[in-house]
N, C-alpha and C positions, 0 to 999 in steps of 0.2 A: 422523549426519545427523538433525535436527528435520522434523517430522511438524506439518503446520498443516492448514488448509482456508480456500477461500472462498468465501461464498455471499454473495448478495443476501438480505439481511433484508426481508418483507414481512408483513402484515398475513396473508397467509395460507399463511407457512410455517413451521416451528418457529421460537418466539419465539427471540430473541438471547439473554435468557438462560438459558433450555433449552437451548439448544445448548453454552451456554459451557460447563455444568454437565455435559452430555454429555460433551463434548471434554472437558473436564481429568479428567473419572470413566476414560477409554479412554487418557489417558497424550499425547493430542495437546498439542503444544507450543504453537500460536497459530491463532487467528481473524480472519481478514480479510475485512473490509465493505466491499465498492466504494461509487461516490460518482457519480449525475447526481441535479439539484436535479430537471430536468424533462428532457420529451425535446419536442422541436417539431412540433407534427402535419405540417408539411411535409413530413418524413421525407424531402429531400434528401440529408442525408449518409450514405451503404452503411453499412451493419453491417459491422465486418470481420471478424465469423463467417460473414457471408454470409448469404441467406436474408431469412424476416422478423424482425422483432428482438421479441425474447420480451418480455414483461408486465413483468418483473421489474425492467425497466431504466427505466419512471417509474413506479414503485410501489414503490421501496426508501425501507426508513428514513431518518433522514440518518443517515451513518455514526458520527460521534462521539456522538447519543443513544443511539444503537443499543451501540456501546461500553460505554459507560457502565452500562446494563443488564449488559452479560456481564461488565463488572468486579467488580460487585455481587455476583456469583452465581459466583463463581471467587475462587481465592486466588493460583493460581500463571501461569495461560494468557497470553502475551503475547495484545496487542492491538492490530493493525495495520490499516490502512487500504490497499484495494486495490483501486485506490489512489484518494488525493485528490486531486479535480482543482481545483489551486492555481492556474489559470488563471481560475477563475470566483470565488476566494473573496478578501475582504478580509484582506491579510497580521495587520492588528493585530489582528485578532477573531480568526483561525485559529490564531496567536501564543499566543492566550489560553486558547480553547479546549484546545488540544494541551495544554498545561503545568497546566490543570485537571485533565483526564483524566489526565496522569502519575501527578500527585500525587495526586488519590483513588485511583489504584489501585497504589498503593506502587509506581510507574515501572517500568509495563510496557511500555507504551504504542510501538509500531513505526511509524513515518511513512513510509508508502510513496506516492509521488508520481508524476505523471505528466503529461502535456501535452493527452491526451483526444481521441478520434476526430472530434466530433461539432460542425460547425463554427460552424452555427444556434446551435446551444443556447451554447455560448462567446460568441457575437454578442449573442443576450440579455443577458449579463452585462458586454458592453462592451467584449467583450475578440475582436480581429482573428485572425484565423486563421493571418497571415504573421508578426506579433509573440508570437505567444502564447510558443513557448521563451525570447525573452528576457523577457517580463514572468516566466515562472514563476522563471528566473535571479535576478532581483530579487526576486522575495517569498519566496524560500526563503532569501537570504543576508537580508534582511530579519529576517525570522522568527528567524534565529541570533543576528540584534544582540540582538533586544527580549528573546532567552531567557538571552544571557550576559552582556550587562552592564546594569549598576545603571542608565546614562539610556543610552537608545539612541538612534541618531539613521541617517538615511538620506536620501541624498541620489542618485537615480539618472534614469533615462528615463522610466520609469513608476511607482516609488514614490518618495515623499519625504516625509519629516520630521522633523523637529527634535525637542530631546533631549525625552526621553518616560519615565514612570512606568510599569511595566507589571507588576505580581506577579502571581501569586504565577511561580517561576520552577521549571520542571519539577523532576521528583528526581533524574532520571536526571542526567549531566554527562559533557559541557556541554549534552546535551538528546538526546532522545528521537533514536535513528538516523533519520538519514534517508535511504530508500529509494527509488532513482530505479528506474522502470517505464521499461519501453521495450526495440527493440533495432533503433534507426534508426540513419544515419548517425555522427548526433555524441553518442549515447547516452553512449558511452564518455567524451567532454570533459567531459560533465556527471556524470558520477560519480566523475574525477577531482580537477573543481574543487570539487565539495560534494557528493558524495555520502558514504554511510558505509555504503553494498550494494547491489549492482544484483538484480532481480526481473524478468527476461524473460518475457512465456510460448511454451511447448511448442507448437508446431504443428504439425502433421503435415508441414508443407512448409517446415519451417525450423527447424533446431536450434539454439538458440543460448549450450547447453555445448560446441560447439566454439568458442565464440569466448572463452571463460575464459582460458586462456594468454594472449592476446593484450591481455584487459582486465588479466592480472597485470605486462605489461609496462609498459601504459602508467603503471600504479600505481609500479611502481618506476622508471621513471624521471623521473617525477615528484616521486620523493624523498618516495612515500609505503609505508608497510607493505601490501603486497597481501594479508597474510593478517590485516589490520585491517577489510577491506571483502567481506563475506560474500557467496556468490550464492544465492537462494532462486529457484527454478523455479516458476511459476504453472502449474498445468494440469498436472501432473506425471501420467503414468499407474499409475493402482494396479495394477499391476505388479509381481510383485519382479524380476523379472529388469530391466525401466526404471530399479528405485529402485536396485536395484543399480550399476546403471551412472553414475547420478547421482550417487550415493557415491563412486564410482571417480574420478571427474573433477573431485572438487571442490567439490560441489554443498551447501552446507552445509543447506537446508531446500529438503525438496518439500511444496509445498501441491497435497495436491486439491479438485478443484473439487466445489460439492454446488449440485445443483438446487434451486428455492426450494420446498419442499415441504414436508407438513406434519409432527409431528410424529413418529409412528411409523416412515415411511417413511425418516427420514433417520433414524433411533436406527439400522433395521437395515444401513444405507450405512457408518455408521461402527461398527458390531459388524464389519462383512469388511475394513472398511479397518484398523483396531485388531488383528485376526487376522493379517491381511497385513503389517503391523509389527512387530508377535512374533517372526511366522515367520521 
């Protein structure tokens, strides 16, 4: 089992590529950068950690500069997003981004995706609260025209257009995995029809590596390889006796989670977490 982490990158907590350089110095597999542009001072839509919702959620980098720094500064670390919320973003520009970021960083690059809590803030960006899963539908099988073939073209409910130029094209093939977040009702359809690994998180009041057997079925009878579609756990407890368990079930990468903090304070988060890997 792969060992990641994910933090919010901010201005005032170890920089993204200190961190990278940390992680692949401790044998961590990957790094992952969640994604809001802004958050809405109306603060209508609940946290679903509960509570007040901490600094760190409109004061993050954006995630693929922020990447792009820890590619710089790392040779081996995967670098995943966690996750992008493809509901707020333009398919041909994210398209382009993604397959940038591949290819400078010799195709490491992990697309982890999502639909996003926050209903205001998607509204901003034009995009409804009741549509949002089928527009992400569409920009994600979008996104796979413009990265696999020579002219791409799309024609759907919410995106469209006609055949199209678009290099350079990832390194990975046929492109960078992509990683569906979530563990809602129809989680499972959407990782069937385009997914390439699901990435739940851990909650205290919901397990969602008991539902592994059942996302292995619906993969094979689908007529696809269930052990081609990896499961990475968000929020995994540093634990050995948790990771252990993770391990047992199938659990191919636990990510822990790291507060946005500053430099020294997360070196020594990840000397116990690195220990605790070892052991």
């Amino acid at each position: 089992m792969d060992h990641g982490v994910v933090m919010f990158p901010t201005e005032y907590s170890i920089a993204p590529d200190e961190l990278a350089r940390a992680l692949e110095e401790r044998g961590f597999e990957s790094v992952w950068f969640p994604e809001h542009t802004h958050i809405p001072a109306s603060r209508r839509s609940p946290w679903p950690g509960g509570g007040e919702l901490p600094r760190e959620y409109w004061s993050a980098y954006d995630p693929f500069v922020a990447l792009m720094a820890a590619a710089g500064a790392s040779k081996r670390l995967r670098l995943g997003t966690g996750i992008c919320l493809v509901v707020e973003r333009d398919p041909i520009v994210t398209a382009k981004e993604i397959a940038t970021l591949d290819r400078l960083s010799g195709g490491r690059v992990l697309f982890g995706i999502g639909g996003g809590w926050n209903a205001e803030e998607m509204e901003n960006h034009g995009t409804a609260w009741k549509s949002r899963w089928r527009l992400l539908r569409e920009r994600v099988l979008a996104m796979k025209a413009i990265w696999t073939q020579r002219e791409a073209s799309f024609q759907g409910e919410f995106v469209r257009f006609d055949r199209i130029w678009s290099d350079p094209k990832p390194l990975q093939k046929p492109h960078p995995p992509v990683i569906m977040g979530g563990d809602g009702e129809r989680t499972f359809d959407r990782v069937v029809e385009f997914g390439d690994g699901w990435m739940p998180i851990l909650r205290p009041h919901a397990n969602p590596v008991e539902k592994i057997p059942a996302l292995r079925r619906r993969l094979q009878e689908a007529g696809r390889d269930a052990k081609s579609v990896p499961v990475s756990i968000f929020f995994a407890p540093p634990k050995r006796e948790a990771l252990d368990g993770l391990a047992a079930a199938g659990v191919s990468r636990a990510i822990f989670g790291l507060p946005s903090e500053p430099r020294d304070k997360i070196l020594a988060r990840l000397d116990a977490m690195a220990a605790l890997i070892r052991a």
